[in-house]
C-alpha positions as a Markdown table, in Angstrom:
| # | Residue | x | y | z |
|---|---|---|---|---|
| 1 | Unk | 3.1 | 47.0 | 0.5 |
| 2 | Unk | 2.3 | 43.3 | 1.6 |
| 3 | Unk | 5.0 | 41.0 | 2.2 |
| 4 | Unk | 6.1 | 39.2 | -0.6 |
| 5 | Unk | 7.3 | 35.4 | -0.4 |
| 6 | Unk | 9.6 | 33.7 | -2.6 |
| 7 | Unk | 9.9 | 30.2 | -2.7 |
| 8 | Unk | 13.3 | 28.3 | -5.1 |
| 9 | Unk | 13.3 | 25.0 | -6.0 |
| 10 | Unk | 16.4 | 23.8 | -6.3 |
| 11 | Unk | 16.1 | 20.2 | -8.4 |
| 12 | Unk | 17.4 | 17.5 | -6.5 |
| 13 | Unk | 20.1 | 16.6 | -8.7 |
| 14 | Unk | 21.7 | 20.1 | -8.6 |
| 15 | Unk | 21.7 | 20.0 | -4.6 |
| 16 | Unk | 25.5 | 18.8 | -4.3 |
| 17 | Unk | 26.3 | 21.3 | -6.7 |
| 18 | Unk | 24.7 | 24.6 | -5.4 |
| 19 | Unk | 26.1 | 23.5 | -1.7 |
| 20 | Unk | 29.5 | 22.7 | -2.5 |
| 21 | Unk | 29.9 | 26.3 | -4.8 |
| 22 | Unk | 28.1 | 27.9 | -1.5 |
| 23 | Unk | 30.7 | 26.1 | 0.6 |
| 24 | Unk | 33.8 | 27.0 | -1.3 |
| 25 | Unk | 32.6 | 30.8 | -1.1 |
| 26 | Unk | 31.7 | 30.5 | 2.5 |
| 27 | Unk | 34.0 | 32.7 | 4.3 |
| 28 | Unk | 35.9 | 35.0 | 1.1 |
| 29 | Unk | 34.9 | 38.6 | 0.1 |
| 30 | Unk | 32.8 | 38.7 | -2.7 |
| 31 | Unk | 32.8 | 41.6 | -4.8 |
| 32 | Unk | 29.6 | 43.0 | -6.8 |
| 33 | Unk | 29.7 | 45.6 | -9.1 |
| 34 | Unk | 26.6 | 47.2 | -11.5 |
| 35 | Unk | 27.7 | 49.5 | -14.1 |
| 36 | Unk | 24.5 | 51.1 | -16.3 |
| 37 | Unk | 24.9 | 54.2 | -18.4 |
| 38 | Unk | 21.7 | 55.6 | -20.5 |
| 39 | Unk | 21.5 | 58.9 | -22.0 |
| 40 | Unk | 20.5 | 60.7 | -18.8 |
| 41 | Unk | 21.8 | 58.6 | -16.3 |
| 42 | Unk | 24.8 | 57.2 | -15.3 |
| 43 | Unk | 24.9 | 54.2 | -12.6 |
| 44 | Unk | 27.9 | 52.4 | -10.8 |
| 45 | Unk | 27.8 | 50.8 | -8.1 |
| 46 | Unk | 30.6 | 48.5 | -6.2 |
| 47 | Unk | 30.0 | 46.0 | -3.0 |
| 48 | Unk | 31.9 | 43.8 | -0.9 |
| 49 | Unk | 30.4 | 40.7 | 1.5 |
| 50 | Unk | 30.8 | 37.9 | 2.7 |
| 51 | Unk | 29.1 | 34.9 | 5.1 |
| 52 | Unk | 30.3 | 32.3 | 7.0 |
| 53 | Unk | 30.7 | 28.7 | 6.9 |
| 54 | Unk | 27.3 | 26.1 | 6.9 |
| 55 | Unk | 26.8 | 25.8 | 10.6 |
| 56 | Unk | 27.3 | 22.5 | 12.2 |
| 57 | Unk | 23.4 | 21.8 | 12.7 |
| 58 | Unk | 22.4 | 24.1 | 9.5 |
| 59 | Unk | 20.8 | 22.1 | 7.4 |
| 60 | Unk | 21.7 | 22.3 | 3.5 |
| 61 | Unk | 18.2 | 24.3 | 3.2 |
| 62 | Unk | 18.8 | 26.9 | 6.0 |
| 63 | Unk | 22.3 | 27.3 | 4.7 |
| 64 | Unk | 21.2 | 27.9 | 1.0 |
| 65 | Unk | 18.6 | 30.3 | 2.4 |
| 66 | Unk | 21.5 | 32.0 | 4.7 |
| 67 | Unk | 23.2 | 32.0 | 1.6 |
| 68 | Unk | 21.1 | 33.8 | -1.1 |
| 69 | Unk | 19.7 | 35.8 | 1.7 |
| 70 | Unk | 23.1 | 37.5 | 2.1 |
| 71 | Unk | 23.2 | 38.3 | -1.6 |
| 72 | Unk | 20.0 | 39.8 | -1.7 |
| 73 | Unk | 20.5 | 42.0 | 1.1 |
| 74 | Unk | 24.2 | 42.7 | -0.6 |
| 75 | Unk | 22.3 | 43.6 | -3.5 |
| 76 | Unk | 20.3 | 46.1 | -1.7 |
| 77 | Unk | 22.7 | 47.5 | 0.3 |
| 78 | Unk | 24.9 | 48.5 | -3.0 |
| 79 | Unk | 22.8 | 49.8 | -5.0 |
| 80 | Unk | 21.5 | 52.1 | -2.0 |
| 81 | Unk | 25.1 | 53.1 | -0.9 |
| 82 | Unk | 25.6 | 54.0 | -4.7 |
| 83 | Unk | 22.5 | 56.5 | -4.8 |
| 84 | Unk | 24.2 | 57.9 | -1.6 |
| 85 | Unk | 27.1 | 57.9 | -3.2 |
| 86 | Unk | 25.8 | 59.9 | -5.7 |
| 87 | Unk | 23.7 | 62.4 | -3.6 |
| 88 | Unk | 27.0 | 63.0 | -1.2 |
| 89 | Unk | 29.2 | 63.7 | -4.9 |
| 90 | Unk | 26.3 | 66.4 | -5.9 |
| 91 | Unk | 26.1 | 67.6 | -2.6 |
| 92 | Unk | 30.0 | 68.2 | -2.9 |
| 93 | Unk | 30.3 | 69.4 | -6.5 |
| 94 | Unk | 27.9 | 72.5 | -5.3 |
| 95 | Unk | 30.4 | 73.6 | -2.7 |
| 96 | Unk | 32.6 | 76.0 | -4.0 |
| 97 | Unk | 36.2 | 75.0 | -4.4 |
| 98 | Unk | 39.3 | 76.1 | -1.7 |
| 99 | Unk | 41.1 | 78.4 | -3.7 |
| 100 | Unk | 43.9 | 80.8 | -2.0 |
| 101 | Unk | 44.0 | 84.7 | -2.7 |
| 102 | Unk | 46.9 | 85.8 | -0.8 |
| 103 | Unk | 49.1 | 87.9 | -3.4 |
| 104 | Unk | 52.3 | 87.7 | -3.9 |
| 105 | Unk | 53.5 | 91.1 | -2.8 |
| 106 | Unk | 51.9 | 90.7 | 0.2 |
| 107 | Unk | 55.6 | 91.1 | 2.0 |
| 108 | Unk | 58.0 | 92.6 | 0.5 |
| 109 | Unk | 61.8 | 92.7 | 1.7 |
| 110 | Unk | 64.6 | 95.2 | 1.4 |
């Protein structure tokens, strides 16, 4: 599959807004979450990331970039630790359960 190339315009007259909401998240731990349930599949998924501050010769551009380039990648990276998630809990669920056997009247005392 060829590369594909997205290009956002952000309108000029949103630019303070979209930078100052990207600069008050800079640096805390945002959480993502997906839930999806259909009739034969059920799909949660949870995430955690963060980035850090607009560098000091970032421009607003390379920072928005930075920025919705560490969301998509977030994106990705929850929604393929879910389906591992998922594969590991199947794997697990087909491993039969510790159970113990040892009677009780294996000693007896006088």
């Amino acid at each position: 599959m060829a590369d594909v190339t997205v290009q956002l315009t952000i309108p000029e007259a949103a630019v303070p807004k979209v930078v100052d909401a990207f600069t008050k998240a800079a640096g805390a731990r945002i959480d993502m979450s997906a839930h999806k349930s259909t009739e034969t599949k059920e799909f949660n998924a949870n995430w955690n990331y963060s980035y850090a501050e607009q560098g000091d010769t970032e421009t607003a551009k390379q920072f928005a970039v930075r920025v919705i380039t560490e969301q998509i990648k977030a994106l990705v990276r929850m929604v393929d630790y879910a389906e591992d998630q998922d594969r590991y809990r199947t794997a697990v669920s087909a491993i039969p359960k510790a159970e113990q056997d040892v009677p009780d009247n294996i000693i007896t005392g006088v």
